[in-house]
C-alpha positions, -999 to 999 in steps of 0.1 A, spaced: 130 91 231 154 63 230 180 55 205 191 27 184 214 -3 203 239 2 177 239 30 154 228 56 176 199 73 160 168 85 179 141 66 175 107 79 177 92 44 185 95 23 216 115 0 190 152 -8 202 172 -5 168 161 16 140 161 -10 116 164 -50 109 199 -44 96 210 -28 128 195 -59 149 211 -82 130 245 -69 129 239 -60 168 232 -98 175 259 -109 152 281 -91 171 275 -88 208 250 -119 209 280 -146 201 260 -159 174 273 -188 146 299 -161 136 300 -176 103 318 -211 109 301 -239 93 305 -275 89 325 -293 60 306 -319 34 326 -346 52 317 -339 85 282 -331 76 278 -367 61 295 -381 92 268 -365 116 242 -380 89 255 -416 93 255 -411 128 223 -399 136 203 -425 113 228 -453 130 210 -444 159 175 -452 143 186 -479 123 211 -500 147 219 -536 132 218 -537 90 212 -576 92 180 -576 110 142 -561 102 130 -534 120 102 -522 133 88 -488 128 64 -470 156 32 -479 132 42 -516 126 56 -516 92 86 -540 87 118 -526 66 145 -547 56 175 -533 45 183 -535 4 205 -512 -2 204 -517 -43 166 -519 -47 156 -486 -61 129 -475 -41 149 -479 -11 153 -444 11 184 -429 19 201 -456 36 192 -486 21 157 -496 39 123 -504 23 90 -515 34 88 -549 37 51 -554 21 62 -534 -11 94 -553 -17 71 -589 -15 50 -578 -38 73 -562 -63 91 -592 -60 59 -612 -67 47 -587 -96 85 -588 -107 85 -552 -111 91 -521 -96 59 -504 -77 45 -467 -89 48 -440 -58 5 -441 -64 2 -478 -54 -12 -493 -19 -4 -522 -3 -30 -532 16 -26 -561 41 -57 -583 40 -58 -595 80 -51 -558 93 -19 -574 108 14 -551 91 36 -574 103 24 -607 86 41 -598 48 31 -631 30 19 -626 -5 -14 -641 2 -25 -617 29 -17 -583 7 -37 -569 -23 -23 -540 -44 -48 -512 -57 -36 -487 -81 -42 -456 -63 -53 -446 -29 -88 -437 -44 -96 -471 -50 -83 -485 -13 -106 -458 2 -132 -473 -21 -125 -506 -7 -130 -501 27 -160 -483 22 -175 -512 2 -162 -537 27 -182 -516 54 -211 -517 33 -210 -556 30 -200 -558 72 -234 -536 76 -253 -559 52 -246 -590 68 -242 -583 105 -262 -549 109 -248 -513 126 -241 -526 163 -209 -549 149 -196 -513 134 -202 -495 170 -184 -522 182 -156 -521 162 -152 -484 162 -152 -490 201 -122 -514 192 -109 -497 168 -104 -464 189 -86 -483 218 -58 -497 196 -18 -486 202 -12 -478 171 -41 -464 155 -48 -440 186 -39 -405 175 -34 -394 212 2 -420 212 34 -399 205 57 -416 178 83 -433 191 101 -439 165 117 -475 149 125 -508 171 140 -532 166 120 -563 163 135 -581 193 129 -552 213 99 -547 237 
């Protein structure tokens, strides 16, 4: 028989405290847990700033993100994130549309390359239904014309690429200077 860390009672389990109340009021008190202090909206925005400073360095340059995409910083465009970035291939072609892109839209860059932004290398599709569809025709036509051993040789390509390989931790954004 053995009896509850805090309260005393006799248990009739192996269990140390007789109840989830009793452990948490034992850890809260004995364990030196948060002991209720918390941080203030201030300081809580300052530790925000300073932690996405850290991924975001310079605000007059692109960066880099670890899949390739380009963000530029516009503070005032409204499908910017939190502070002030946005994908550089859907700014070009809102800009080129001259209006704002739905959530449900794709970009797709033409030359596989996501750092090459011009307006003639991206196509927009309206959902991501119809980009699947795409590729699947554009696989189609590659089969058509060239026959299965350019696909296994692609795949083969395909599979030892940085960034597509699943196996690569993220790394997180760059700068596009950086190496």
């Amino acid at each position: 028989m053995t009896k509850c860390k805090l309260c005393s009672k006799i248990l009739t389990t192996r269990k140390v405290y007789c109840s989830r109340l009793c452990q948490n009021r034992y850890q809260a008190k004995f364990k030196n847990g948060f002991k209720g202090k918390h941080h203030s909206v201030e300081t809580k925005n300052k530790m925000r700033k300073n932690h996405l400073g850290r991924i975001f360095r310079n605000k007059n340059t692109k960066t880099k993100d670890g899949h390739g995409y380009i963000f530029i910083y516009r503070p005032n465009n409204l499908d910017c994130n939190k502070i002030g970035y946005i994908r550089e291939h859907r700014f070009v072609m809102a800009e080129h549309l001259q209006r704002r892109l739905l959530k449900s839209e794709i970009v797709h860059h033409i030359d596989s390359d996501r750092s090459n932004n011009k307006i003639e290398n991206l196509m927009l599709f309206s959902s991501q239904k119809e980009h699947v569809a795409f590729h699947c025709r554009l696989v189609d036509f590659i089969v058509k014309k060239y026959g299965y051993k350019i696909i296994t040789e692609y795949t083969e390509w395909l599979s030892n690429q940085p960034i597509l390989n699943k196996k690569r931790k993220y790394k997180g954004r760059k700068e596009l200077g950086d190496k």
